[in-house]
C-alpha positions as a LaTeX table, in Angstrom:
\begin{tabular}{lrrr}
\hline
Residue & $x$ (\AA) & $y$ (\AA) & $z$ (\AA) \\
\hline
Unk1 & 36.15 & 49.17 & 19.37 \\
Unk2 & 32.91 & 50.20 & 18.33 \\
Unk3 & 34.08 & 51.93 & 15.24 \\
Unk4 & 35.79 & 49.15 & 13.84 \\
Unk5 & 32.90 & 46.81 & 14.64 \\
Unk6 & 30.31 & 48.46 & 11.78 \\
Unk7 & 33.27 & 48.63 & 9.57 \\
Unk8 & 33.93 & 44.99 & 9.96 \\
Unk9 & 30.51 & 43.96 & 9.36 \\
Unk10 & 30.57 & 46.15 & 6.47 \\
Unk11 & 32.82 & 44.04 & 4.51 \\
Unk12 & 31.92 & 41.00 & 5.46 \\
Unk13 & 28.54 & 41.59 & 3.55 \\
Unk14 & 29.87 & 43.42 & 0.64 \\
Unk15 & 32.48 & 40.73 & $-0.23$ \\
Unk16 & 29.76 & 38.30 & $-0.15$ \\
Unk17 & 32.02 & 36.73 & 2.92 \\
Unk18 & 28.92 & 36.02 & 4.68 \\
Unk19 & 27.52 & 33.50 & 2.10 \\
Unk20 & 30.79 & 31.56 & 1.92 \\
Unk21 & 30.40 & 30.98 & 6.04 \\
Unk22 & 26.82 & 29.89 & 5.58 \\
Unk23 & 27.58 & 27.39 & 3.12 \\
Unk24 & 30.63 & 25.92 & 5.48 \\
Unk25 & 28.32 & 26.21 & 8.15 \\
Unk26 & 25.49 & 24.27 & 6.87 \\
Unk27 & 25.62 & 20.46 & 6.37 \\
Unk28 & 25.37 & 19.75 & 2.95 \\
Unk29 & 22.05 & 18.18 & 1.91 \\
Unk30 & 21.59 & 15.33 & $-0.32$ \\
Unk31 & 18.63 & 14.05 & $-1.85$ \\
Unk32 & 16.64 & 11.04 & $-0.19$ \\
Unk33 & 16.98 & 7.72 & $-2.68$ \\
Unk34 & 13.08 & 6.77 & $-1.70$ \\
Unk35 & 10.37 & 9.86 & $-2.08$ \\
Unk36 & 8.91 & 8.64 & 0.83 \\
Unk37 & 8.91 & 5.92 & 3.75 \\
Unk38 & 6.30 & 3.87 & 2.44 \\
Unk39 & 7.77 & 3.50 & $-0.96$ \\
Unk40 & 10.89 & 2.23 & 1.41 \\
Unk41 & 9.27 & 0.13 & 3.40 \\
Unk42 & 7.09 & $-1.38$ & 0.24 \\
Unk43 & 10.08 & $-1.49$ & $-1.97$ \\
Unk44 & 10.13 & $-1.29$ & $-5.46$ \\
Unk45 & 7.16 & $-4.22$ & $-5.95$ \\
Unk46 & 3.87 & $-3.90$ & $-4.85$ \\
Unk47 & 2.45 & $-7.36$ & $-3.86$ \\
Unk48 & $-1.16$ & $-7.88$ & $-3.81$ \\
Unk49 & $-2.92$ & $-11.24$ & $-2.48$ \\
Unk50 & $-5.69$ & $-12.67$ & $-4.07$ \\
Unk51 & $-7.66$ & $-15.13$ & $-2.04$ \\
Unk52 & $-9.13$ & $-17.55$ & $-4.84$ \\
Unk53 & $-12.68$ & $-18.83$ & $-4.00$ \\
Unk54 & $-13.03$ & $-22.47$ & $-3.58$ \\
Unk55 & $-15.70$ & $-23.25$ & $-6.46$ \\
Unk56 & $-14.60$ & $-22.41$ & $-8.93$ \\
Unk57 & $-10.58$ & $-20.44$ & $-8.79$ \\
Unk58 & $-9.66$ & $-21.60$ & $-12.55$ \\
Unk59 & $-12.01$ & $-19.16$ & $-13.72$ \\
Unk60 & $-11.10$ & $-16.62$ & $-11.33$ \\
Unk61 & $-7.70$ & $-16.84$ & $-12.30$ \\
Unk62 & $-8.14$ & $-16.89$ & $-15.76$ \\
Unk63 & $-9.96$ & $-14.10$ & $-15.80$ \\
Unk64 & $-6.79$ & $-12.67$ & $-13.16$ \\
Unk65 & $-4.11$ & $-13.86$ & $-15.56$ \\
Unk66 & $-6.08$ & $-11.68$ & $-18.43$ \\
Unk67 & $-5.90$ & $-8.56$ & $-16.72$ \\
Unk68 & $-2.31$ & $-8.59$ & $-15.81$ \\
Unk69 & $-1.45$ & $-9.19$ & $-19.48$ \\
Unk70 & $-3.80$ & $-6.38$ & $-20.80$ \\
Unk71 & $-2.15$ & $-4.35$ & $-18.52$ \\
Unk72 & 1.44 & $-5.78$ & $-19.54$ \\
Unk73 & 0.50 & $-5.28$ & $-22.71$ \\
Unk74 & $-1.27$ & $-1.64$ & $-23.18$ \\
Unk75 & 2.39 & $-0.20$ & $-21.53$ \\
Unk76 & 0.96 & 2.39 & $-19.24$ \\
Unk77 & 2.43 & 2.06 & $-15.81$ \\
Unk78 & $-0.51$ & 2.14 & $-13.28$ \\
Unk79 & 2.17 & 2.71 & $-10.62$ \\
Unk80 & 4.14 & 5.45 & $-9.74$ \\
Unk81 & 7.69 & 5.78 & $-9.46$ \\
Unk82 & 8.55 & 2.79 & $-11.61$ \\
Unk83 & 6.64 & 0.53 & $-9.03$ \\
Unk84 & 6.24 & $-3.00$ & $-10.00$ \\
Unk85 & 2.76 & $-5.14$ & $-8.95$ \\
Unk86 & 3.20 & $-9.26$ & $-8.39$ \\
Unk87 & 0.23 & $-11.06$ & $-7.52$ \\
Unk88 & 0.02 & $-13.54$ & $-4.96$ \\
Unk89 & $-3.10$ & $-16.09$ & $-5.49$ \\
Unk90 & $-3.75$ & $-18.91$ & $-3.62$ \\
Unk91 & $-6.47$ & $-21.77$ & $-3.48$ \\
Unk92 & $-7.35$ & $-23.02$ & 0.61 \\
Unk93 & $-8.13$ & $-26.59$ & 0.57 \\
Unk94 & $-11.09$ & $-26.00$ & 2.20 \\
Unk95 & $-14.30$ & $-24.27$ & 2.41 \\
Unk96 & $-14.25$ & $-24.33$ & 5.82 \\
Unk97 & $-13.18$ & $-20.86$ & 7.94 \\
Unk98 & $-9.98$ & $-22.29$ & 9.22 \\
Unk99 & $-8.39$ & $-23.74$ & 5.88 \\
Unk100 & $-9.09$ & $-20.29$ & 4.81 \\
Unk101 & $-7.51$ & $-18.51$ & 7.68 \\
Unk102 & $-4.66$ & $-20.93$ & 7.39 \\
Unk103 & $-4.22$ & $-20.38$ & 3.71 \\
Unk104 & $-4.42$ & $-16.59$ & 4.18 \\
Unk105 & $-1.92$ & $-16.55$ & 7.12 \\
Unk106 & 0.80 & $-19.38$ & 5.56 \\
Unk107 & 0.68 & $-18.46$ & 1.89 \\
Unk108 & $-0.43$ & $-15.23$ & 0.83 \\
Unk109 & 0.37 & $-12.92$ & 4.16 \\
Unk110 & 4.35 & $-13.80$ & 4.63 \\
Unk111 & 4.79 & $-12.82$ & 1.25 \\
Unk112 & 4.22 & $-9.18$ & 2.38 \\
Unk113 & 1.14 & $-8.19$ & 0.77 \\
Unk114 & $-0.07$ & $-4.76$ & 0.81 \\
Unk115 & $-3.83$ & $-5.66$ & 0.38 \\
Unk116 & $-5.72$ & $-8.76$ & $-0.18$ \\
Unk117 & $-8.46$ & $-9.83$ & $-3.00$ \\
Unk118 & $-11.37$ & $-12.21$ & $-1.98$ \\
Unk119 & $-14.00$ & $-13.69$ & $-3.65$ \\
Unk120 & $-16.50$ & $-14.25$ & $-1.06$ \\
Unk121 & $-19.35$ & $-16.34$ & $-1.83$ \\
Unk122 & $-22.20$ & $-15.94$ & 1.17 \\
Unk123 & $-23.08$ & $-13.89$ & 4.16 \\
Unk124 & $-21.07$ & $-16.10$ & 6.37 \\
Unk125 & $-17.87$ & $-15.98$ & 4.05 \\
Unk126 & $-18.45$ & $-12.01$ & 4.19 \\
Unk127 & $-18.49$ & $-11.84$ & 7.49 \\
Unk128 & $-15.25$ & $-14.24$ & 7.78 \\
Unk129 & $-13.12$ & $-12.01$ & 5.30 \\
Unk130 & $-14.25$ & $-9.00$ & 6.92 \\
Unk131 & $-13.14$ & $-10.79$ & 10.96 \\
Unk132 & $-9.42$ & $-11.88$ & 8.92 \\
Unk133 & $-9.46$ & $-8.04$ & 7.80 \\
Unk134 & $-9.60$ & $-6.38$ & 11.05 \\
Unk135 & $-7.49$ & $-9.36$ & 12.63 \\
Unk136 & $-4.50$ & $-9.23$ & 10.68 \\
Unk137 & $-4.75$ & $-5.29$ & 9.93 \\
Unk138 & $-4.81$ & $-5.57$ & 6.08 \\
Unk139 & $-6.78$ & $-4.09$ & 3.82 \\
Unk140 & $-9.34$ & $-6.56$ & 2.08 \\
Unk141 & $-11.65$ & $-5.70$ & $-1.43$ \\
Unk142 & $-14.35$ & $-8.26$ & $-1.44$ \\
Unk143 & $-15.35$ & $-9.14$ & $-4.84$ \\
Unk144 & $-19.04$ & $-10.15$ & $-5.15$ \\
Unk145 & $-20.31$ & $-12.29$ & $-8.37$ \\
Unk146 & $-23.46$ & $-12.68$ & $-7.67$ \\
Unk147 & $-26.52$ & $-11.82$ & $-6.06$ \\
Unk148 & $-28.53$ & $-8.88$ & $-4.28$ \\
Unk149 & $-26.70$ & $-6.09$ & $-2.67$ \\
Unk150 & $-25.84$ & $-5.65$ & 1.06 \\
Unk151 & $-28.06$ & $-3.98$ & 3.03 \\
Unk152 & $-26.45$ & $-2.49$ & 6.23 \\
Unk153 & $-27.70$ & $-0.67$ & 8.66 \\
Unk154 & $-25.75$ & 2.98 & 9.83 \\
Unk155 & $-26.01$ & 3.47 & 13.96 \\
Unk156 & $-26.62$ & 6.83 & 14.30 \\
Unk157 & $-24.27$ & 8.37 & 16.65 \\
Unk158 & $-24.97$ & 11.61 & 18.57 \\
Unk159 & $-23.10$ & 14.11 & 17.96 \\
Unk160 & $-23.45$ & 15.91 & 21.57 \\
Unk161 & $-24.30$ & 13.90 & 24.74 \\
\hline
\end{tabular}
């Protein structure tokens, strides 16, 4: 029994028998339609939200509408794998913070935005964007106009205690 054992195993790798069972024995593979599960769970658009400011939001979208059409227009796809980008504005009615949470939450967030544009005009509106942010876990870029930069303060944190 041994002797015919060696033997056996002999021919099984010469005659390239061995690579015929691993292929049968191995579950063939195919390739994944999405490169990755974000790109599945985004889809094939990308939708960004852009929170108009309440002053003035013709000129904000004007200026909006030029971009996407100088992008349109200069062909070069800013987006990988064939990605498409829609842009979701809206106007609240208000100035006030809960027009603008409303507007945020009923118009521009059930659309399935991936990040969100605002325009914020004071401190106060600042600090509103940034609470709407970290309520609704979505990333914001604040866009400001006008005026003198932002001075914040960094805690120092020990890095032993």
């Amino acid at each position: 029994m041994n002797l015919i054992f060696p033997g056996l195993l002999a021919y099984f790798f010469y005659l390239g028998l061995y690579q015929v069972m691993l292929q049968r024995m191995i579950v063939p593979v195919y390739s994944h339609p999405q490169p990755c599960r974000v790109l599945a769970q985004v889809g094939h658009t990308v939708r960004i939200g852009v929170l108009l400011p309440s002053r003035r939001p013709t000129r904000v979208r004007a200026a909006l509408d030029r971009a996407l059409s100088a992008m349109a227009e200069s062909g070069n796809h800013i987006l990988p794998y064939n990605l498409s980008l829609d842009v979701v504005a809206r106007e609240p009615a208000d100035g006030d913070p809960e027009s603008l949470f409303r507007c945020l939450c009923q118009s521009i967030v059930v659309q399935g935005v991936s990040a969100v544009l605002a325009f914020p005009g004071s401190q106060n509106e600042l600090v509103q964007v940034e609470f709407m942010s970290s309520f609704l876990e979505i990333p914001f870029v604040s866009i400001i106009e006008h005026g003198e930069p932002l001075k914040t303060k960094v805690k120092e944190v020990p890095l032993f205690s």
